[in-house]
KELUM-882987 format. One record per residue: x, y, z of N, C-alpha, C, CB in turn. Coordinates in steps of 0.2 Angstrom, whole numbers, always signed. Glycine has a CB too. Example, Ala and Ser with C-alpha at 12.3 -4.5 7.8 and 13.67 -1.06 7.14 Angstrom:
[kekol [+66; -28; +39]; [+62; -22; +39]; [+66; -16; +39]; [+57; -22; +45]],
[kekol [+64; -11; +35]; [+68; -5; +36]; [+64; +0; +39]; [+70; -3; +29]],
//
This chain:
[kekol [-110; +77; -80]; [-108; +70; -79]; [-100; +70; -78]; [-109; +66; -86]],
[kekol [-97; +75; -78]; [-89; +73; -78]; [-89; +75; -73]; [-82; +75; -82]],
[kekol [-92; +78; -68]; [-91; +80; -61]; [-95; +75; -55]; [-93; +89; -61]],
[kekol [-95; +70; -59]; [-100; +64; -54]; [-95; +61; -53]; [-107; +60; -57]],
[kekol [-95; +59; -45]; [-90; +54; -42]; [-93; +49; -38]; [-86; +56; -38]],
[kekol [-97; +45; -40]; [-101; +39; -42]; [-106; +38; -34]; [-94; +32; -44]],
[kekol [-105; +35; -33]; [-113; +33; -26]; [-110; +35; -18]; [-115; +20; -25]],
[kekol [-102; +32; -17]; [-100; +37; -10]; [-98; +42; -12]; [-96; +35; -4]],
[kekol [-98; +45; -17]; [-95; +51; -14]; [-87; +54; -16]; [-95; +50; -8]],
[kekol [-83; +48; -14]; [-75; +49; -13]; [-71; +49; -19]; [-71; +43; -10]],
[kekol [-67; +53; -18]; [-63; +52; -23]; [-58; +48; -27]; [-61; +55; -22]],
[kekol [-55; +44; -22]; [-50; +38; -21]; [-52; +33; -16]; [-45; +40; -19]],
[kekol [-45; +31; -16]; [-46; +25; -10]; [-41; +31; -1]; [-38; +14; -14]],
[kekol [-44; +30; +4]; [-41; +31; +7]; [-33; +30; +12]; [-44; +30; +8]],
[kekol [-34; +33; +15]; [-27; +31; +20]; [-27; +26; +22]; [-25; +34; +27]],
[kekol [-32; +22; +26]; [-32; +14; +27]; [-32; +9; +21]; [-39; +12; +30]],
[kekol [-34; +10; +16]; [-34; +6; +11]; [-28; +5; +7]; [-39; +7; +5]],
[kekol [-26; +12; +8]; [-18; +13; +4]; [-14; +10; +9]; [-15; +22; +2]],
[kekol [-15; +8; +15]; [-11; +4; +20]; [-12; -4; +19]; [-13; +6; +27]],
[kekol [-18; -4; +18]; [-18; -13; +16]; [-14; -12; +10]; [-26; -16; +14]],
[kekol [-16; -9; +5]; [-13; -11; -1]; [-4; -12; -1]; [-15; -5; -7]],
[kekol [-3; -4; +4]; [+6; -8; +6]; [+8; -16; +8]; [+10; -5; +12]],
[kekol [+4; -15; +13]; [+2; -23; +17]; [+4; -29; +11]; [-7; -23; +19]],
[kekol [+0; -29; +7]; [+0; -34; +3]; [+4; -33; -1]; [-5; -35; +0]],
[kekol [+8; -28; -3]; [+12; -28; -8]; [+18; -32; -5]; [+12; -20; -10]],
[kekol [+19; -28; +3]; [+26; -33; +6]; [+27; -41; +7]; [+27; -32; +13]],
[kekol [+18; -43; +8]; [+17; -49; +9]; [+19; -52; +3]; [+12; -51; +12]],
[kekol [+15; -52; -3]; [+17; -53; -11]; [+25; -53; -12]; [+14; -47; -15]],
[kekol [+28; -48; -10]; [+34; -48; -12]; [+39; -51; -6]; [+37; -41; -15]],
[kekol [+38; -53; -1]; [+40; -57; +2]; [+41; -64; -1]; [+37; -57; +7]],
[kekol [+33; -67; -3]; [+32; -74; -4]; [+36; -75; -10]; [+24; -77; -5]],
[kekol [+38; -71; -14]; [+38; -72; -21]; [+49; -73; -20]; [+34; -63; -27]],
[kekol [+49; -69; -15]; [+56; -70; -15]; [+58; -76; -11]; [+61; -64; -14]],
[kekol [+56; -83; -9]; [+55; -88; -8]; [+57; -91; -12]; [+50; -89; -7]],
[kekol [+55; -90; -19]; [+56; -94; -24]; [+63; -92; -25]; [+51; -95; -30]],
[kekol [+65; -97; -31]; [+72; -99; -33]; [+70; -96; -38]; [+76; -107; -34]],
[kekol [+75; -89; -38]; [+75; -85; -44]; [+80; -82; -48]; [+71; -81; -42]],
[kekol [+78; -78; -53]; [+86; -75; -56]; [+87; -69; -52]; [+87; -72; -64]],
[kekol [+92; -66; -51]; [+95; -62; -47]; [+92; -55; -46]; [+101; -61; -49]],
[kekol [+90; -54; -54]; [+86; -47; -54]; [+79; -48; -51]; [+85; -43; -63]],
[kekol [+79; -54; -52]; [+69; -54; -49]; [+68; -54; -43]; [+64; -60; -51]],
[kekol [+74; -57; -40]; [+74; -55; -31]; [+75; -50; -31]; [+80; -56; -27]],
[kekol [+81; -45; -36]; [+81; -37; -33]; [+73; -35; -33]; [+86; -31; -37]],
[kekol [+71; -36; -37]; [+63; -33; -39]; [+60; -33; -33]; [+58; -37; -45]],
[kekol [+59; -40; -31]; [+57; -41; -25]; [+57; -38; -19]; [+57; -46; -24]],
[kekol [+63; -37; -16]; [+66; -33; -11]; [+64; -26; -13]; [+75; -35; -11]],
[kekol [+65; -24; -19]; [+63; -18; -19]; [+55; -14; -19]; [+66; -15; -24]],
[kekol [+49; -20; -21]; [+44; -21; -19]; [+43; -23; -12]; [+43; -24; -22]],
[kekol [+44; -26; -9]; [+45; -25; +1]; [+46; -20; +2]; [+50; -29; +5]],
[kekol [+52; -17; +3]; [+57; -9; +5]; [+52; -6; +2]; [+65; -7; +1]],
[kekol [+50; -4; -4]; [+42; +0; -6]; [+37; -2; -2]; [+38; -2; -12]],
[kekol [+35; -6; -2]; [+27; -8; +3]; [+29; -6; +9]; [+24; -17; +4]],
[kekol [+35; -8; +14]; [+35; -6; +20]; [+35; +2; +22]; [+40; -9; +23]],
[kekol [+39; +5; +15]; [+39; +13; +18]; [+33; +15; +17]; [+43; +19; +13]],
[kekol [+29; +11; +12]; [+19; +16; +10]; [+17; +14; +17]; [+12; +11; +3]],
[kekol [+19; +7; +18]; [+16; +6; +26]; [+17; +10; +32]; [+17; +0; +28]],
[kekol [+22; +12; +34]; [+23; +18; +36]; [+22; +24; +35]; [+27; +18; +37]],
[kekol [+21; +26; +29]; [+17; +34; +28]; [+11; +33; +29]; [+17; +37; +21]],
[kekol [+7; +28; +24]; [+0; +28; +26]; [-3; +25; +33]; [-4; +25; +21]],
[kekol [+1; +21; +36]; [+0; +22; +44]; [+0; +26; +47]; [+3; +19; +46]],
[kekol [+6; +31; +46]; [+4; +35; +49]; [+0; +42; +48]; [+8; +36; +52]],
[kekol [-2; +43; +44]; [-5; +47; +40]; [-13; +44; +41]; [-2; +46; +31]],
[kekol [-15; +37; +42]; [-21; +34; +45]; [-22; +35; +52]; [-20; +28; +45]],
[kekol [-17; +36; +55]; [-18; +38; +63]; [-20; +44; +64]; [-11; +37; +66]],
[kekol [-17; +48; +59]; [-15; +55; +62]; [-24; +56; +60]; [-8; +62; +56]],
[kekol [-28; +56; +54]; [-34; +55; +52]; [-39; +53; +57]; [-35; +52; +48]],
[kekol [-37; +48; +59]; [-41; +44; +65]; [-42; +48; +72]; [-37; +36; +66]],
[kekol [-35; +51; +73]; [-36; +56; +77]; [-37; +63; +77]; [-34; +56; +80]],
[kekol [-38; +67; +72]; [-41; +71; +71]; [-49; +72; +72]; [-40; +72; +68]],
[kekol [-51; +66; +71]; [-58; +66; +68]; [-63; +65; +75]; [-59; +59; +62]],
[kekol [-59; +63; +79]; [-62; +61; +87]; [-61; +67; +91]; [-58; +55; +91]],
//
């Protein structure tokens, strides 16, 4: 039983998914610094974008490179 990885198969979430997940992480922290906030909760925010966008650029391209290996 501890070596069952449930109905597909996988282990995790992929390269594409871990790109959406940056995705949304930048959008989220975008909308949020919109609001009128205390200082630190902006930095938070900025530093949650600056995060999402680098994931987005790793697992972008780390998605690509996958996408073209496979063809």
């Amino acid at each position: 039983m501890h070596g069952d990885r449930g109905l597909t198969g996988r282990r995790g979430p992929g390269h594409g998914e871990r790109l959406l997940f940056s995705l949304a992480l930048v959008v989220v922290s975008l909308l949020w610094m919109t609001r009128d906030m205390a200082t630190w909760a902006t930095a938070t925010c900025a530093v949650g974008a600056a995060g999402g966008a680098v994931g987005m650029c790793c697992f972008g391209w780390r998605y690509m490179r996958s996408r073209e290996n496979s063809q």
